[in-house]
N, C-alpha and C positions, 0 to 999 in steps of 0.2 A: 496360316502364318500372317496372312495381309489383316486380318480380323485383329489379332494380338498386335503388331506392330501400332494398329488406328489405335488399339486402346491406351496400350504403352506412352503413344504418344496425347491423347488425349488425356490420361493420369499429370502424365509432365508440363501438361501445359497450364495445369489449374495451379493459381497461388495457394499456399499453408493456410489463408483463410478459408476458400473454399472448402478444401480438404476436412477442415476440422466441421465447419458446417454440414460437412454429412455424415460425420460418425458421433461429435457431441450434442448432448443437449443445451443450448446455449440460454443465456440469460437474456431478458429483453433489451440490455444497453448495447448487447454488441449489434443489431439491427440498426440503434436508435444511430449508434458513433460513425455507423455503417455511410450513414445519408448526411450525416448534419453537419454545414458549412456556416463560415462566420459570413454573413453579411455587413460587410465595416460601412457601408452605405447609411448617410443620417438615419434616415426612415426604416432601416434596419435594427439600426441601434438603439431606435428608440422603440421599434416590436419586440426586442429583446429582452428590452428592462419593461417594457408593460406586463412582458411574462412573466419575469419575473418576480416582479414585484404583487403579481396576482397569485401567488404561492405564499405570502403572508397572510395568518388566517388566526393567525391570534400571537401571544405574546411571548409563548415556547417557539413559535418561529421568530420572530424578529430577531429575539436573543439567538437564535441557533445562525439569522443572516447578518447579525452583526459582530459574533464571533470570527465567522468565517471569511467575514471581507477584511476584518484586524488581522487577521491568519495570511490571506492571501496579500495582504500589502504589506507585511512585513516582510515577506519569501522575497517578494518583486523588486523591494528596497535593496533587501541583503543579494539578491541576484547582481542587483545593479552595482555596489558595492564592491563585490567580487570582480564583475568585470572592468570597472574602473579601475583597481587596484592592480587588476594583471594588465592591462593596456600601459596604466604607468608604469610599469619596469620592463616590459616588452616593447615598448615606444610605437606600436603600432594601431593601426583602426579597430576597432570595435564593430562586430561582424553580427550580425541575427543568426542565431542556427541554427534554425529552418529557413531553403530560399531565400526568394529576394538578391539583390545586388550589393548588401552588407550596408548598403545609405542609411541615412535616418531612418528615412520615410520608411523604407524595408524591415529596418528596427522594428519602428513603431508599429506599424501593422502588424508584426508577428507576437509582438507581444500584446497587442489588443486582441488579438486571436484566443493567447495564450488565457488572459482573463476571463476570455469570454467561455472558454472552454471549462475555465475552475468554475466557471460559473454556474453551468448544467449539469459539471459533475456534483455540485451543490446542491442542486436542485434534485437531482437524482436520490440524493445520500437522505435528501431532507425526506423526498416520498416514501419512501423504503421504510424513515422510522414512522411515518403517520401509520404507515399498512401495517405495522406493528413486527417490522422484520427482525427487526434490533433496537436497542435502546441507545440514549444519546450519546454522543461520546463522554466518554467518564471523565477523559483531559479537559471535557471545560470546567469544568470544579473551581472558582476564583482561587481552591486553595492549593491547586497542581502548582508545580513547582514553575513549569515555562511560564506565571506571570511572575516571576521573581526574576528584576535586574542582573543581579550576579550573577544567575544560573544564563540567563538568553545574552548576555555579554561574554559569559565563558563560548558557548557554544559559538557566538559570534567571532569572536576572535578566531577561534579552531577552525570555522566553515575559510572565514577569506582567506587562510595560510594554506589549505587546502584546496582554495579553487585557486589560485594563483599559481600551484604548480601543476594540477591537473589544465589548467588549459597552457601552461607552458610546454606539458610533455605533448600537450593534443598538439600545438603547432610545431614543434620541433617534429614531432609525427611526421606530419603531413606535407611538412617540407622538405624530408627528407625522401617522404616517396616519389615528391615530384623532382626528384633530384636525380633517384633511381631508373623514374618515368622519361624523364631525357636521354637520359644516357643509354635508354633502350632497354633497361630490365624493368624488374617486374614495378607493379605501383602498390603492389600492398605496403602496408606499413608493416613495420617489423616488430614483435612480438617482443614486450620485454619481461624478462625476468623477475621474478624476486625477489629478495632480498635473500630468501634462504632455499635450500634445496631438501629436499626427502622423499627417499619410497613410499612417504603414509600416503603421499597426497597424489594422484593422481596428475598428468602433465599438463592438461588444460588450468588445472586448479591454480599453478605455480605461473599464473600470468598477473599482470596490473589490470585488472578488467577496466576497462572504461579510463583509464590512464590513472588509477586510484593511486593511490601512495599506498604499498605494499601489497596489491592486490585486497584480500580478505584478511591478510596473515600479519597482523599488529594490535594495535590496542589503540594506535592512533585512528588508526584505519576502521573500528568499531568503533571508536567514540564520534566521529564527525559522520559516522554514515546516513545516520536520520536527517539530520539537519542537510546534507548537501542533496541528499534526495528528494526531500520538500521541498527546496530551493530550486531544486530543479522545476519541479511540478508544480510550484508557485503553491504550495500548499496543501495540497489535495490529493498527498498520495494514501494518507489514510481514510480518506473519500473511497478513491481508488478501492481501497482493497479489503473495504469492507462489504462491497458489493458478493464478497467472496461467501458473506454472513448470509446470505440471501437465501440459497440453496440449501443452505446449514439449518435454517431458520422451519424452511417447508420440510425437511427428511426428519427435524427434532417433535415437529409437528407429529408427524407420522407414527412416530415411535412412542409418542408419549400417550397417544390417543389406542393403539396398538394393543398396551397393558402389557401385562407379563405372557411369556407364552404358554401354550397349554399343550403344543407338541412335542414334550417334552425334551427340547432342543437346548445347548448351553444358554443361548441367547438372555438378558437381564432385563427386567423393565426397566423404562428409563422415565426418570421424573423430569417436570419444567423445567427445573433449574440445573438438568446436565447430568445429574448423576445416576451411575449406571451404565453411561456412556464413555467410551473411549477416541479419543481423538488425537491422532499423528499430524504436526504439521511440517513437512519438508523444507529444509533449507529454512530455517526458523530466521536467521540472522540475530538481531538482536532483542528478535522475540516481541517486537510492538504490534504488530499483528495477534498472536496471542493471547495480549491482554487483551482486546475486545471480542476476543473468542470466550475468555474467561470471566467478563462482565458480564457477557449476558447468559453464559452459562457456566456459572459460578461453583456447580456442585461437579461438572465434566472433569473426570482424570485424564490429563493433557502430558503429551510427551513433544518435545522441540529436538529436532534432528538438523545437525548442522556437523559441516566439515572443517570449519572454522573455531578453536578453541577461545579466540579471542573474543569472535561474536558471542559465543555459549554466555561467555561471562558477562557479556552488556545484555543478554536477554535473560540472564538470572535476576540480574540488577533490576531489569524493567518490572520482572514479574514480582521480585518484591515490594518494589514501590507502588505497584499495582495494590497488589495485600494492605499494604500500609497506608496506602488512599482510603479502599474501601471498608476498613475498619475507623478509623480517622471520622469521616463521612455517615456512616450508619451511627457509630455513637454520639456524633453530634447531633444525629435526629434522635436519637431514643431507639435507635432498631432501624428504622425505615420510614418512605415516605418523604415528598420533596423530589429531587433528583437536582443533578446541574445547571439544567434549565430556570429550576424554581431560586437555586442558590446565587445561579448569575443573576437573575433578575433582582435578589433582595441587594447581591453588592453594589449595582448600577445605580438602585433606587438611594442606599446608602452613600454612597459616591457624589453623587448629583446634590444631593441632602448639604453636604460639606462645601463645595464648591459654590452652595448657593444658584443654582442652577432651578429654577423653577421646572417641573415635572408631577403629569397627574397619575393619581394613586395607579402601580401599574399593576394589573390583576396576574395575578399568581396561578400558574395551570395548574389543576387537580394534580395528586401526588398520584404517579403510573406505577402500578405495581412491577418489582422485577420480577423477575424468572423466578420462583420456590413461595409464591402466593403468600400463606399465612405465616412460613414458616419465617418469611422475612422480619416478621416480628419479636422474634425469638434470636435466640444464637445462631447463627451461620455456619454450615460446614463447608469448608473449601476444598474441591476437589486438587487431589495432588499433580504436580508439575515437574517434570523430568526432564533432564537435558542430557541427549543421546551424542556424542561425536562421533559421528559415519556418513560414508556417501550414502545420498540414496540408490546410487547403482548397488547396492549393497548393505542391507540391513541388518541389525544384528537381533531381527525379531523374528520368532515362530512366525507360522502363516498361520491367518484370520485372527492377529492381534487385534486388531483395532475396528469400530465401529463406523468411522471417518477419517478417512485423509486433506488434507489441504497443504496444495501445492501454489504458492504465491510470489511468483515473480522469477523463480527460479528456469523455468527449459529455454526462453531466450538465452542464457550463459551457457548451455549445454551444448556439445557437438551431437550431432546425428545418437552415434553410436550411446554415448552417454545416456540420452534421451530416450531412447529404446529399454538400455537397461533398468534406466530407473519406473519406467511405465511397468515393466515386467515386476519391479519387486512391488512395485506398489500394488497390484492385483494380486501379489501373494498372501502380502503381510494385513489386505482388509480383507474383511469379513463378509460372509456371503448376503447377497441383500446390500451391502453399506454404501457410502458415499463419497466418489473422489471428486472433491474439486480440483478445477485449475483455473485460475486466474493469470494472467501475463500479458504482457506488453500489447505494443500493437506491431502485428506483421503483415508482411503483403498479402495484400487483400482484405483486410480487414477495414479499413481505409482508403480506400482506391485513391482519390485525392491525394494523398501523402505518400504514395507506395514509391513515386519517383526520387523523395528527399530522406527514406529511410536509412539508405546506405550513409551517408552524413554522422551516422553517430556513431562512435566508434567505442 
């Protein structure tokens, strides 16, 4: 009994990082986020940028670090914006949220943190494509729609009406728990509802996550969710969560080198460019994730699983405009050949050219072949895309559907219970041998540093 008790109690004591550290196989960034602290000290900040400035190695990176620093200071602008704009009709101080004592200085340092942090995941996202994990993001294309005024002005407008009530309800939140907290009940904050009620949806579901305007369950609520999420991350959450491709990247490996089988097992060959393969991604949202599932493995039959009708419909949207991109794109090369990198650099050099702006001839990176080699020269076949409405506690597929799961950002929102079931269906419905990912947040332990200011986000 004294034996099980120590262990009991030795289970209980390890944080959910730990924990997962002995049963998954982890990627090398969560060691890396594990240790790595900003040095805001001069002689810090300037070992930082020596680093990184030592990761420029030709002209496919500069454009990939001068993409990303437009990217991140835009977020940082529109973050700033946001908060400005709910401080003036809230009439109160303007707080950092993480730590600090809400000051300037406490500002500032959290959000030089913050840069500095988009800045390694940058750095991270950039190695990943040298190793050849993934190709570049397809969004930088000059001719994606986020450089068009009207479209990043629509979005804008939507994000600060959004974050002007999301940190309204955060502080009526929090003032009211402390209100609760005096008066000697409880300090949580109270749980708000919906906007609509039903049996389909389970009871966690029918909450405002994160103080959202309608929780999951709008169209308003789908259309700002990219934009206020990036804003959050200063950019970088599609950094973030491509890391997810990583894993994806070595098991596609595997499998393609594998060939067909010869044990006469259902099992398909699977070619470079995806097809053959099947891939579920959970809790899809609005399906941006996907698309660069589906860039770099373009022939892959993909299914998006979501609980949310409204997101389904912003991630059908994405995955068409995705289509429409890379058709767009490939006929303007003739088939293939080039890529976004080679195209941002002909617009800069173009750009520069008009303005009168003196700049030397800038050398163009060899054209990186995609994922389906020769055939890229040829007509394209694009793997099909399905959008599924269910929980993942509850799938509405046979077992050993699919060939790969990815689970991306979703069991932080889950309770316990939830989280169980959906691990359970997800080992139903892959396939023996296949590959689940999980990529999500950061939790205690993961970050020891930060494990104290975790409880802060709500």
């Amino acid at each position: 009994a004294d034996a099980s008790s120590a262990s009991s109690a030795s289970s209980a004591s390890r944080t959910p990082g730990q924990v997962d550290a002995e049963h998954f196989r982890q990627g090398d960034s969560v060691a890396f986020w594990a240790n790595w602290r900003f040095d805001e000290s001069a002689s810090g900040v300037r070992e930082m940028l020596a680093d990184l400035g030592g990761t420029v190695r030709s002209s496919a990176d500069a454009t990939y670090w001068a993409y990303h620093a437009m990217r991140t200071s835009w977020f940082l602008g529109q973050g700033a914006a946001g908060l400005i704009a709910s401080n003036a009709l809230a009439g109160g101080g303007v707080k950092s949220p993480i730590g600090g004592d809400g000051g300037i200085r406490s500002g500032v340092t959290a959000g030089a943190r913050l840069v500095a942090e988009a800045a390694q995941v940058y750095k991270q996202d950039l190695g990943f494509m040298r190793a050849g994990r993934f190709n570049p993001p397809w969004d930088m294309h000059p001719s994606h729609r986020q450089f068009n005024p009207m479209f990043v002005a629509d979005k804008t407008k939507k994000f600060i009406k959004e974050a002007t009530s999301t940190l309204r309800k955060s502080r009526a939140a929090k003032e009211a728990a402390a209100a609760r907290s005096a008066a000697g009940g409880s300090a949580e904050a109270a749980e708000t509802k919906v906007w609509m009620d039903s049996p389909l949806y389970p009871d966690y579901y029918l909450k405002t996550f994160h103080y959202q305007t309608d929780g999951w369950l709008s169209t308003q609520s789908a259309e700002v969710y990219e934009v206020s999420t990036e804003t959050l991350f200063l950019g970088r959450q599609d950094a973030m969560q491509r890391t997810a491709l990583v894993p994806l990247s070595e098991y596609m490996r595997e499998r393609v080198n594998e060939g067909a089988p010869e044990d006469g097992s259902t099992a398909t060959a699977v070619r470079e460019d995806g097809a053959g393969a099947k891939l579920l991604e959970l809790a899809c949202g609005t399906g941006r994730f996907l698309t660069f599932v589906r860039d770099n493995y373009p022939g892959m039959d993909t299914t998006g699983l979501d609980l949310s009708p409204f997101y389904l419909i912003e991630a059908r949207k994405n995955g068409e405009y995705w289509e429409k991109m890379r058709r767009r794109v490939r006929n303007a090369r003739g088939g293939g050949g080039g890529g976004a990198v080679t195209d941002a650099l002909r617009l800069i050099g173009g750009f520069a050219k008009r303005v009168g702006v003196p700049l030397p001839p800038l050398p163009l990176p060899n054209a990186r072949p995609s994922n389906g080699g020769a055939r890229d020269r040829g007509h394209e076949k694009i793997g099909s895309c399905e959008f599924v409405q269910a929980a993942a506690e509850a799938m509405p597929f046979p077992d050993a559907s699919f060939d790969v799961i990815t689970c991306v950002y979703l069991l932080h929102e889950l309770p316990a219970e939830a989280r169980a079931a959906a691990a359970k269906e997800a080992a139903r419905v892959l396939k023996p041998g296949g590959l689940l990912v999980l990529a999500d947040s950061v939790q205690l332990g993961d970050r020891p540093r930060l494990d104290a200011h975790l409880g802060k986000f709500g």
